[in-house]
N, C-alpha and C positions, 0 to 999 in steps of 0.2 A: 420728898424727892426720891423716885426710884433708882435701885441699884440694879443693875444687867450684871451678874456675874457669868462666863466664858469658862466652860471646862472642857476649851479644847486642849488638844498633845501639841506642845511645840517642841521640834528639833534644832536641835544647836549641833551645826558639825563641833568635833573636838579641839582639832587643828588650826582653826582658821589665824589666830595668831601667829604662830609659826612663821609661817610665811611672810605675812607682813611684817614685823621687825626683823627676818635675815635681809628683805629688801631695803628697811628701813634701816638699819646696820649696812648697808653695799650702798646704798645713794652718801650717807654720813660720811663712810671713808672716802668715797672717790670726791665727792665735796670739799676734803679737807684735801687731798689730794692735789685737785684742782687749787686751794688756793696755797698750802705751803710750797710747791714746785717755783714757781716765780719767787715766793719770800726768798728761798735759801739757794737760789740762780743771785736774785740780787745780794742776797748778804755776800757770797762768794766773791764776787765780781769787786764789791768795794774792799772786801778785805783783801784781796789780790792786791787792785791798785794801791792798797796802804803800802802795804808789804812792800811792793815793787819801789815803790817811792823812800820809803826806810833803806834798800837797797842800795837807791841811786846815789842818795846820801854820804852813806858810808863809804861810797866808793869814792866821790867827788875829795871829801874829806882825808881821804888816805892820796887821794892826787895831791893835793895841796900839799899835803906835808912833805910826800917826797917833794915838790916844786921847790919847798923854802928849804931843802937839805942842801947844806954844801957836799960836792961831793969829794974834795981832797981830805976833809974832815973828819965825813959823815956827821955830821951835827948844822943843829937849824942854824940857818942867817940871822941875824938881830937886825933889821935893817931901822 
């Protein structure tokens, strides 16, 4: 079986990575970019409405209690 041996020059630029992983680093971050934007829109939004809802609570519950105060008393009703 014959061998063909080639002693041509090949050139290799030096650089050529370089560039391709700075792009390849800038597509990754806007990637992730892209998708944690919407995760932490929603996380926000539900942890608002907890919160606001923990709020509404508290508030409802300090209604009540003045409700059941007597006021010549200041102390709750027993009813």
């Amino acid at each position: 079986m014959p061998h063909y041996f080639s002693t041509q020059p090949t050139t290799h630029p030096v650089n050529t990575h370089s560039k391709d992983s700075t792009d390849v680093y800038t597509h990754n971050l806007i990637g992730l970019s892209i998708i944690s934007f919407p995760l932490f829109l929603l996380l926000g939004i539900i942890t608002y409405k907890k919160y606001h809802t923990v709020v509404f609570r508290r508030q409802i519950a300090t209604l009540e209690k003045i409700w059941l105060m007597d006021a010549k008393n200041n102390t709750y009703r027993q009813d």
